[in-house]
C-alpha positions in Angstrom: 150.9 159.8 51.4 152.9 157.1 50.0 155.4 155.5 52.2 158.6 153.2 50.4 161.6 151.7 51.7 164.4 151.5 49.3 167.2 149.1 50.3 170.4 150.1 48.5 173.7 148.7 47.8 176.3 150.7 46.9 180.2 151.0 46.2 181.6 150.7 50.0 184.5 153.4 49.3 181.2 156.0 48.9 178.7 155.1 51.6 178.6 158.6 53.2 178.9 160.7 50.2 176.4 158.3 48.5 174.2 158.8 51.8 174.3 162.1 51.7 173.1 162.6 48.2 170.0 160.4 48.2 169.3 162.4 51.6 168.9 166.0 49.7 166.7 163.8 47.0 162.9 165.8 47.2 160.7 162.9 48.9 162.8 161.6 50.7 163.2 161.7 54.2 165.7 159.5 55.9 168.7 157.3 55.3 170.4 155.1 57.2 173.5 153.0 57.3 172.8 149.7 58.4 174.3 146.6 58.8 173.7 142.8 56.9 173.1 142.6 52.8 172.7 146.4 52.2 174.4 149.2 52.6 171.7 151.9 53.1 168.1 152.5 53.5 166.3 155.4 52.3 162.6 156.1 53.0 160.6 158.1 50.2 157.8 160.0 51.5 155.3 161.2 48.7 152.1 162.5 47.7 151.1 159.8 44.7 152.8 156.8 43.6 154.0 158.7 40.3 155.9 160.9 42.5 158.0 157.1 43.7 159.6 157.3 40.0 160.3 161.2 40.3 162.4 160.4 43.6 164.0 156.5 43.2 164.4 155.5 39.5 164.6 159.0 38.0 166.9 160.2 40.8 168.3 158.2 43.3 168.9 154.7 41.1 171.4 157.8 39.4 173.3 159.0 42.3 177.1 158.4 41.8 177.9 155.3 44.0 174.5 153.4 43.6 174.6 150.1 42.5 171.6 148.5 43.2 168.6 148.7 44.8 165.1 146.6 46.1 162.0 148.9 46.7 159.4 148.0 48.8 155.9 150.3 49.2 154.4 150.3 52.7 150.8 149.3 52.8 149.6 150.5 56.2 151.9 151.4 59.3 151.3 149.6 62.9 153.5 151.5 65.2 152.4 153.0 69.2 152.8 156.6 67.5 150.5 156.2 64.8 147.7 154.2 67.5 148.1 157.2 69.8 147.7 159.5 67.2 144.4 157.7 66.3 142.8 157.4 69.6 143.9 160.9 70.7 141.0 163.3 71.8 142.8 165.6 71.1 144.2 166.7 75.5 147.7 167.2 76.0 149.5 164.7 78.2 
């Protein structure tokens, strides 16, 4: 699984209709309005790194509203969920 985080600026009198297009986008999985430089932040979700161009420059650099964007690809994920998941044995809580 590849992981990105696409930072996204885009024309202010569209944020939510903008939103909600990248968000029906196959791969990926959230977006959030945020505060600071950019507007929104998508997170792509994919099988291979091929399928990054399917979902952000073939599709989502398009969406009506989009003006510019910044990707950045996750290398490895340090958060309590995924170390629990790892040390689990596998007993419910």
């Amino acid at each position: 699984m590849v992981t990105a985080f696409v930072l996204i600026k885009t024309d202010a009198s569209r944020i939510p209709e903008t939103a909600e297009e990248i968000s029906e986008i196959p791969g990926i999985s959230e977006v959030y309005s945020v505060t600071g430089e950019w507007d929104l932040i998508a997170i792509a979700r994919v099988a291979k790194h091929e399928d990054l161009a399917d979902a952000i420059a073939d599709k989502l650099s398009k969406v009506r509203g989009v003006v510019h964007t910044t990707t950045q690809i996750a290398f490895r994920a340090y958060s309590q969920h995924d170390l629990d998941a790892a040390f689990a044995l596998g007993f419910d809580q």
